[in-house]
C-alpha positions in Angstrom: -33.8 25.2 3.7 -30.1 25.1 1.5 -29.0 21.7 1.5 -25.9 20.5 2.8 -23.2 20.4 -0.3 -20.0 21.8 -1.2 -21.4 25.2 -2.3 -23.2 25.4 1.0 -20.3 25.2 3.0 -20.0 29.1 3.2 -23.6 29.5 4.9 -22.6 27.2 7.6 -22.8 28.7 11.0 -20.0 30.4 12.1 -19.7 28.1 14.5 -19.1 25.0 12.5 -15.2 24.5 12.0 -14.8 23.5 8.3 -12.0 21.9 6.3 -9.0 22.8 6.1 -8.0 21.6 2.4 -9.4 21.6 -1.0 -11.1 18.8 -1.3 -10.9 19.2 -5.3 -7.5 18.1 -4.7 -7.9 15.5 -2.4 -7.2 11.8 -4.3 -8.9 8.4 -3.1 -6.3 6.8 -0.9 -9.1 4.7 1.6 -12.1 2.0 0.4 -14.3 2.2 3.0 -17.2 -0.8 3.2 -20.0 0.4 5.5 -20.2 3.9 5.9 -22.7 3.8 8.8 -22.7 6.2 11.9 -19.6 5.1 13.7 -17.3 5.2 10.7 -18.1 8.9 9.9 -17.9 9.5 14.0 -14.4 7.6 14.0 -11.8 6.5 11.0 -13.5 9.7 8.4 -13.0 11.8 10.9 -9.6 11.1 11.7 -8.8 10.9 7.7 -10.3 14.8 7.5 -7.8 16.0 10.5 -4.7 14.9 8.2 -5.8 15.7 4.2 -4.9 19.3 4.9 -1.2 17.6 5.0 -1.6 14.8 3.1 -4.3 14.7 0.1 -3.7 11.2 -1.0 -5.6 9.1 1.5 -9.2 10.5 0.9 -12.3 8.2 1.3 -14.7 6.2 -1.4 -17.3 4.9 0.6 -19.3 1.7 -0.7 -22.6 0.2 0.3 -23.2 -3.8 -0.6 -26.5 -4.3 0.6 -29.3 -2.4 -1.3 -30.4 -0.9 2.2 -27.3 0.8 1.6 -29.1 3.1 -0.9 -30.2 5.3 2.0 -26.6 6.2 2.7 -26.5 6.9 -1.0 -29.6 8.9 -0.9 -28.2 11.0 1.5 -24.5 11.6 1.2 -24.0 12.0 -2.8 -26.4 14.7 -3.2 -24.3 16.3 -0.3 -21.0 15.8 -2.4 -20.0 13.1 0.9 -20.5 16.1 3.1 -21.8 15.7 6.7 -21.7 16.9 10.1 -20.4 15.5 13.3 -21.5 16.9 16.4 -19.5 15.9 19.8 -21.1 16.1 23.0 -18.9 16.0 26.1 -20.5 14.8 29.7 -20.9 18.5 30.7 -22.7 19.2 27.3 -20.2 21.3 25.5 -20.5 20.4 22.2 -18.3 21.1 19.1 -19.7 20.6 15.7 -17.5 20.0 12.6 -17.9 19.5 8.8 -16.3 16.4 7.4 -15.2 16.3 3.9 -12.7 13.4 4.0 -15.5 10.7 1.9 -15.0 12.4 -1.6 -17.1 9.7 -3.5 -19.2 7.0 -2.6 -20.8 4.0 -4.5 -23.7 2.2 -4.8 -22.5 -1.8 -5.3 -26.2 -2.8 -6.3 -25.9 0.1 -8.8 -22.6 -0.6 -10.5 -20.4 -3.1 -9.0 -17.5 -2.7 -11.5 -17.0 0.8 -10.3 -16.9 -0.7 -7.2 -14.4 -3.1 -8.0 -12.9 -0.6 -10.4 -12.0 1.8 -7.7 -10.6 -0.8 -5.3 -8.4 -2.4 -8.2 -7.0 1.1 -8.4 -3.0 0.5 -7.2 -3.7 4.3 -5.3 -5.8 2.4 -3.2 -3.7 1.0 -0.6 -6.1 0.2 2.0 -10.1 -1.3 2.3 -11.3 -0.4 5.4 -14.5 -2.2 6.8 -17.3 -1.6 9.3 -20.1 -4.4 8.6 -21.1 -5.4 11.7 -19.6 -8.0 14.6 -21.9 -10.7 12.6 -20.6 -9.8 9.3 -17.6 -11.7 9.6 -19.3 -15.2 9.2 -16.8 -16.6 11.5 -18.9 -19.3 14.4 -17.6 -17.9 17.7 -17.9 -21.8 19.4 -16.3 -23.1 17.0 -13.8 -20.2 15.0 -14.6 -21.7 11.6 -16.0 -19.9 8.5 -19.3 -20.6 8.2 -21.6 -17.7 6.4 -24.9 -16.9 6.9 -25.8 -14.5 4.3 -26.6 -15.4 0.5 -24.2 -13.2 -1.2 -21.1 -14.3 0.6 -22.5 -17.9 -0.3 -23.4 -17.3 -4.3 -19.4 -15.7 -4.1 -18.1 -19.2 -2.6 -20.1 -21.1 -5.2 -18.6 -19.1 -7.9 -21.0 -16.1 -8.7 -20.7 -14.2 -12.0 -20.8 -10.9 -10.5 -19.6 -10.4 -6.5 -21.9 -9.2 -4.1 -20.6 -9.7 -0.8 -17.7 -7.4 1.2 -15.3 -10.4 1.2 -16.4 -11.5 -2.6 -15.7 -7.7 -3.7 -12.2 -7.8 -1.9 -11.1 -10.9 -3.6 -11.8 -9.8 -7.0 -10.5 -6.8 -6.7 -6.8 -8.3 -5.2 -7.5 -10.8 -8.3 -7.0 -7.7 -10.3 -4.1 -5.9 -8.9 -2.3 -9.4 -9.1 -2.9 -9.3 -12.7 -2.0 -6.0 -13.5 1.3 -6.8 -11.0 -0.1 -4.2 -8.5 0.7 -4.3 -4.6 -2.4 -5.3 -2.7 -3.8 -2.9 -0.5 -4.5 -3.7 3.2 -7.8 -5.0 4.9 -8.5 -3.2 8.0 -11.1 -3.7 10.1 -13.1 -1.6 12.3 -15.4 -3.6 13.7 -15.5 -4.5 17.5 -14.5 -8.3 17.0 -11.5 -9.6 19.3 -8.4 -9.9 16.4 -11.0 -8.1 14.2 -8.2 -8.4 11.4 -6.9 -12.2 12.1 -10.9 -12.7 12.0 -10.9 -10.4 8.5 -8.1 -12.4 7.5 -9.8 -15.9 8.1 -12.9 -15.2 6.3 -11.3 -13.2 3.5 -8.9 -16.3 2.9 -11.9 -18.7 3.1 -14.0 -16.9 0.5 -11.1 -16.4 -2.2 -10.1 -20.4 -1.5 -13.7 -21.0 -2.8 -13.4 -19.2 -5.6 -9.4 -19.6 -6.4 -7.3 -21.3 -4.6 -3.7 -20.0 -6.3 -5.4 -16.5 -5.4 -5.9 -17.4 -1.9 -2.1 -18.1 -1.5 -1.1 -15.0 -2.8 -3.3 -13.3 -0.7 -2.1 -15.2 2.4 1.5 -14.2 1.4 1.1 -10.6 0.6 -1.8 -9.0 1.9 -1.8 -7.1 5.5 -4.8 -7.6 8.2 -4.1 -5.1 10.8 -5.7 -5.4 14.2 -7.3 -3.0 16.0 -9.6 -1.3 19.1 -11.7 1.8 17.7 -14.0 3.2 20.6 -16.8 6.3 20.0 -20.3 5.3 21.8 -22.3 6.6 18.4 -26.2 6.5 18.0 -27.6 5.9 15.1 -29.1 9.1 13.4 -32.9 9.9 14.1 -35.2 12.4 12.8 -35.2 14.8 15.9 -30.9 14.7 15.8 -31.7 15.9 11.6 -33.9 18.6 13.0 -31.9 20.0 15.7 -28.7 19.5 13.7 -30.5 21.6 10.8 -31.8 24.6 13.5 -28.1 24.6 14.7 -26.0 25.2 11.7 -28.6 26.7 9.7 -28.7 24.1 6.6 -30.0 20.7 6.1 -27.9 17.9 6.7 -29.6 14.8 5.5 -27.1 12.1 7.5 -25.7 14.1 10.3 -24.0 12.2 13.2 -24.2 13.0 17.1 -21.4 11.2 19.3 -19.7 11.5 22.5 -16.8 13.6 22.8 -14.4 10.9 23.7 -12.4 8.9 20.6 -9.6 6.6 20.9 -8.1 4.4 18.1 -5.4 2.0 18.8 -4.4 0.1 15.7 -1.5 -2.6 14.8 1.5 -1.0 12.6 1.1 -2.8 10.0 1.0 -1.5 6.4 3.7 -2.8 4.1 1.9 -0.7 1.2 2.3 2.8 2.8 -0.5 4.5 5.1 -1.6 8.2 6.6 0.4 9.3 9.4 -2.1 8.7 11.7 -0.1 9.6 14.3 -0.5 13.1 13.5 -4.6 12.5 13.5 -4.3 10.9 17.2 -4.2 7.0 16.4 -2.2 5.2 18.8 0.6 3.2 16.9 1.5 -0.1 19.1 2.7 -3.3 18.3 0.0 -5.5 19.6 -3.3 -4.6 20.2 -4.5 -7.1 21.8 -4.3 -5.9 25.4 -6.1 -2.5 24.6 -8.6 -4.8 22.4 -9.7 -6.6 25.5 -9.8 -4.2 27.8 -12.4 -2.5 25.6 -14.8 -5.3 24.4 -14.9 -6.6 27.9 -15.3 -3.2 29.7 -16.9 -1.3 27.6 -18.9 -3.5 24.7 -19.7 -6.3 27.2 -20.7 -3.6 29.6 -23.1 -2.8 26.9 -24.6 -5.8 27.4 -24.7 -6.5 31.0 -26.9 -3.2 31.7 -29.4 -3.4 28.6 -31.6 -5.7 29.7 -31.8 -5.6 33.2 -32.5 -1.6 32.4 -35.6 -3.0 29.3 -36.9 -4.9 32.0 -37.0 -1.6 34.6 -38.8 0.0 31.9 -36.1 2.0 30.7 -35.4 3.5 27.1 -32.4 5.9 27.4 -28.6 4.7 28.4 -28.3 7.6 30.4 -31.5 7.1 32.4 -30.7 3.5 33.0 -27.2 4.9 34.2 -28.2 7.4 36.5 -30.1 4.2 38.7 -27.9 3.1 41.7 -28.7 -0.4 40.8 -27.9 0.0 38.0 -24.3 1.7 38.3 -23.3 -1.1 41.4 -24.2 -3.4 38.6 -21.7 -2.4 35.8 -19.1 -1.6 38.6 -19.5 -5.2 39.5 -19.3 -6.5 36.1 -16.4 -4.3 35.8 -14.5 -6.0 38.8 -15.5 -9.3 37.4 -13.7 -8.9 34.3 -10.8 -7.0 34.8 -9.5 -10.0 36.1 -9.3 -11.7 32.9 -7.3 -9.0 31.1 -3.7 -8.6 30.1 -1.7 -5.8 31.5 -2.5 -2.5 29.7 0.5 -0.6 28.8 0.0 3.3 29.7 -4.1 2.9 31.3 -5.1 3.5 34.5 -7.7 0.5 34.6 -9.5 2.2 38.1 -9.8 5.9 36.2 -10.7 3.5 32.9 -14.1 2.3 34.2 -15.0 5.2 36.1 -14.8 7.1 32.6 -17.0 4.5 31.1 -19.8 4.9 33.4 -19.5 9.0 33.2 -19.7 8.0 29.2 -22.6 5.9 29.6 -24.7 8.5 32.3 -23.6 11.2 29.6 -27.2 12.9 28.6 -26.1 14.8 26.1 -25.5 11.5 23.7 -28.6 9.9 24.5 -28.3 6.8 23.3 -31.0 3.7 23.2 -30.6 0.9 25.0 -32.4 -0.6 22.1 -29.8 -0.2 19.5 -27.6 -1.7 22.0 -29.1 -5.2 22.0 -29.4 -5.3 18.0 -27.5 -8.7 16.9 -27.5 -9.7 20.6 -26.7 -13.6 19.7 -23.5 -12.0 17.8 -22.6 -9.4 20.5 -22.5 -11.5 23.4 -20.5 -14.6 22.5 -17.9 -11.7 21.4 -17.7 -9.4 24.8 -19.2 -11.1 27.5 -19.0 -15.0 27.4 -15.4 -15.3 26.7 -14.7 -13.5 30.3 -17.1 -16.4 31.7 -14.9 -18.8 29.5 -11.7 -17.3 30.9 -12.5 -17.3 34.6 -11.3 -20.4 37.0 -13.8 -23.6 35.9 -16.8 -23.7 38.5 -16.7 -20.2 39.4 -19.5 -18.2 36.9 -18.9 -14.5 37.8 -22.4 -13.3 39.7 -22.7 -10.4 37.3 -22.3 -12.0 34.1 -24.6 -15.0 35.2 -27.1 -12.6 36.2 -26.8 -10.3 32.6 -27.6 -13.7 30.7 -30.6 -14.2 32.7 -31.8 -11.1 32.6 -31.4 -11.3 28.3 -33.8 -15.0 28.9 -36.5 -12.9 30.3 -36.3 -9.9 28.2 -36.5 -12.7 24.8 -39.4 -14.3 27.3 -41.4 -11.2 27.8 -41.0 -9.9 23.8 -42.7 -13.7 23.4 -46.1 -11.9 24.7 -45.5 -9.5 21.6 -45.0 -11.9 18.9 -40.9 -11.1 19.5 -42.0 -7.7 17.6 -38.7 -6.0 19.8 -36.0 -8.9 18.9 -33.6 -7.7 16.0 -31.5 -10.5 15.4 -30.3 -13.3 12.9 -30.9 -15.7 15.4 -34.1 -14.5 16.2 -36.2 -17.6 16.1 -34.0 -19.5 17.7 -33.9 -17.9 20.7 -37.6 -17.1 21.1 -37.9 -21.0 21.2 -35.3 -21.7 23.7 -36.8 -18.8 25.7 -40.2 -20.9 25.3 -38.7 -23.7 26.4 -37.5 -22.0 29.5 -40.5 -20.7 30.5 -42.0 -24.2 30.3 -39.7 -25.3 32.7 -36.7 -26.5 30.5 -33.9 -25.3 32.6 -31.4 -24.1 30.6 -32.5 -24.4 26.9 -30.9 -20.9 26.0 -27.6 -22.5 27.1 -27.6 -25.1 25.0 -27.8 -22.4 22.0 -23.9 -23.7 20.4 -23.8 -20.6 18.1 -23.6 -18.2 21.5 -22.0 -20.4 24.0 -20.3 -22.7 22.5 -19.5 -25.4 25.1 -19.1 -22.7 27.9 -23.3 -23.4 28.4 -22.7 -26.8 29.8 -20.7 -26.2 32.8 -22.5 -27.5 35.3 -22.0 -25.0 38.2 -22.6 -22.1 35.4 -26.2 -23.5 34.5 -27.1 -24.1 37.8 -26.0 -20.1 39.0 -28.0 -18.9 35.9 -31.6 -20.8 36.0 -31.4 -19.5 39.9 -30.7 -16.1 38.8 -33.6 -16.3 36.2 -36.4 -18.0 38.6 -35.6 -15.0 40.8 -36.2 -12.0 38.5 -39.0 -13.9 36.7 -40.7 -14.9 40.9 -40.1 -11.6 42.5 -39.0 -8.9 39.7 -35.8 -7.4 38.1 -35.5 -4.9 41.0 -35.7 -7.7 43.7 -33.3 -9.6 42.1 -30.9 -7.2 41.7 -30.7 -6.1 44.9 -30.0 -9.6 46.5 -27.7 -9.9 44.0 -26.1 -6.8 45.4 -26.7 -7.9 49.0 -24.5 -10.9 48.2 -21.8 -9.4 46.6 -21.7 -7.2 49.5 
């Protein structure tokens, strides 16, 4: 079968909308760092509704980690082509090639192209996906504290950068020597203040390595906030195939999403950016009200079903979603938090969450509950802890209590499996605290600081949670749910 490129475009299905420039004129404008799934379902695909207009703010993709070499494998024999296929809940889809990454590197390969291309003055913005965990930032204590080996080897003063934030800094070490403006850091990730969070570990890295750099950095360069939302699996070898039967060509990194895409992102780019108006971003001053409505509804919601649903047996979202228990679960959770948000200019919170569970019981996305628990340690001190932080003292919400005892089983039961199912840094970590639980340690995944911080010591909260885990591990998830139903009732 003809592989997906530039010269393929014209035996696409007739179907598949195409782009509406020439991308042989279209100039790098965007750095992108982490060109997984969701970036292609959510910032390229804005970029490719407004190059036809504008032709300056085109994508170079980079991968840091050598893993990354998979996205290379896929998208530069593809000229940075893919296809995005959006699935509403009544399963109308719409399929769409997206041309807007028109190079992408390799770091491991050749990091001075890397640095090369973001040292380029037409450059006037690095975009970043890499992960709520990427950041480096502890959430119980907000201080800079890295995990990962390249970010480290940067700090101690590496030759040659390897890390996101070790890239960045040499690269704004360049344009301040050549007397260039700097270009903006956006991130994209789903971390509350995601660019006040960019901006502390950023500043922390370049202090390490230059500490006059670091102030002009702190004077001149942008961190825009902002609240991206697109529930996007990861791609799979059935989604190649069916992808391939569908627009008749092979597409080695296609990406399936839901139909629903909002983008609401602080105006704040001294050096010049896309309208993105035009492309259907959402312009505001502060983003911090649409940012928690989001990580606490939706992300956290993430959260609060996954393993109650593992321990039912479930594999799918969309199963899990269609279970009444299930759905009076995440409309309690809902209720729960929505009383620690700020007002939302413009949203309907009521018509809000009943769009996010129609989202999650969507089957056309079919998305795995599994991939939703991936860097759980990271996820949950981000979206669903600070709600518990934020409620009155002494009064642990029943549905959050009940979603962190539900994650102590689930690390309890993947114990009988050697933890073979538990992706995450922490990994180890919690596996023995979970031990210790089941031995009768009340508590012991509390008293995991990098996750709760000192919310895990309040007294009335442990108490709530080691009776909300005795029952589901006595009498069963099922049981348990429903008296925990009964009493809300």
């Amino acid at each position: 079968m003809t592989m997906l490129s530039s010269d393929a475009l014209q035996h696409l299905a007739p179907h598949v909308l195409l782009p509406d420039y020439d991308r042989a004129a279209v100039k790098v404008g965007i750095v992108h760092i982490g060109v997984g799934a969701f970036h292609r379902s959510h910032e390229a695909l804005y970029v490719d509704r407004l190059l036809g207009a504008d032709p300056q703010w085109g994508i170079c993709g980079v991968g840091v980690r050598p893993a990354d070499s998979v996205t290379r494998d896929a998208l530069v024999p593809q000229d940075g082509l893919y296809t995005l296929t959006t699935v509403d809940p009544r399963a109308q889809r719409e399929v769409r090639a997206v041309g807007s990454i028109v190079r992408y590197l390799h770091a491991p390969d050749d990091t001075e192209a890397v640095l090369e291309q973001m040292a380029d003055p037409a450059v006037r913005i690095v975009s970043l996906t890499i992960t709520e965990g990427g950041y480096g930032i502890d959430d119980a204590t907000g201080t800079f504290s890295p995990v990962d080996d390249a970010t480290r080897a940067d700090m101690a003063g590496a030759s040659v950068p390897t890390s996101a934030f070790g890239m960045i800094t040499e690269a704004l070490r360049r344009r301040r020597a050549q007397s260039a403006a700097p270009f903006t850091v956006l991130s994209c990730d789903n971390v509350q203040h995601n660019g006040s969070v960019a901006r502390k570990a950023l500043l922390a890295v370049a202090e390490a390595i230059d500490a006059d750099l670091a102030q002009w950095i702190a004077q001149n360069v942008a961190f825009p906030n902002s609240m991206v939302d697109r529930i996007t699996p990861g791609t799979t070898e059935d989604v190649r195939s069916s992808v391939a039967r569908d627009i008749g060509v092979e597409d080695r990194w296609p990406v399936r999403a839901e139909s629903f895409l909002q983008w609401v992102l602080e105006d704040n780019f001294p050096t010049g950016r896309p309208d993105w108006e035009a492309a259907g971003v959402q312009m505001v001053t502060d983003v911090e009200p649409y940012e928690l409505m989001k990580l606490r509804l939706l992300n956290a919601s993430h959260q609060v079903m996954s393993y109650p649903s593992l321990l039912l047996g479930f594999t799918w979202v969309d199963d899990a979603c269609h279970d009444p228990q299930i759905v009076a679960l995440l409309a309690g959770w809902m209720r729960e938090a929505r009383v620690t948000l700020l007002p939302v200019p413009g949203v309907d919170l009521d018509q809000y969450c009943l769009t996010l569970i129609e989202r999650f019981g969507s089957q056309a996305v079919r998305d795995t509950l599994a991939r939703q628990v991936v860097s759980s340690s990271d996820r949950l001190p981000k979206f669903l802890v600070p709600v518990i932080a934020d409620r009155q003292p002494g009064e642990p919400g029943p549905y959050g209590v009940f979603a962190l005892a539900a994650w102590s089983v689930w690390l309890a039961e993947a114990l009988a499996n050697q933890g073979a199912d538990i992706t995450d840094g922490r990994r180890d970590e919690l596996l023995a605290a979970a031990a210790r639980e089941e031995s009768g340690d009340a508590g012991a995944l509390l008293d995991v600081g990098a996750v709760f911080g000192t919310v895990g010591q309040d007294a009335e909260l442990r108490a709530a949670y080691w009776r909300a885990r005795t029952d589901i591990r006595e009498h069963g998830v099922r049981s348990a749910l429903a008296s925990l139903l009964a009493a809300a009732r």
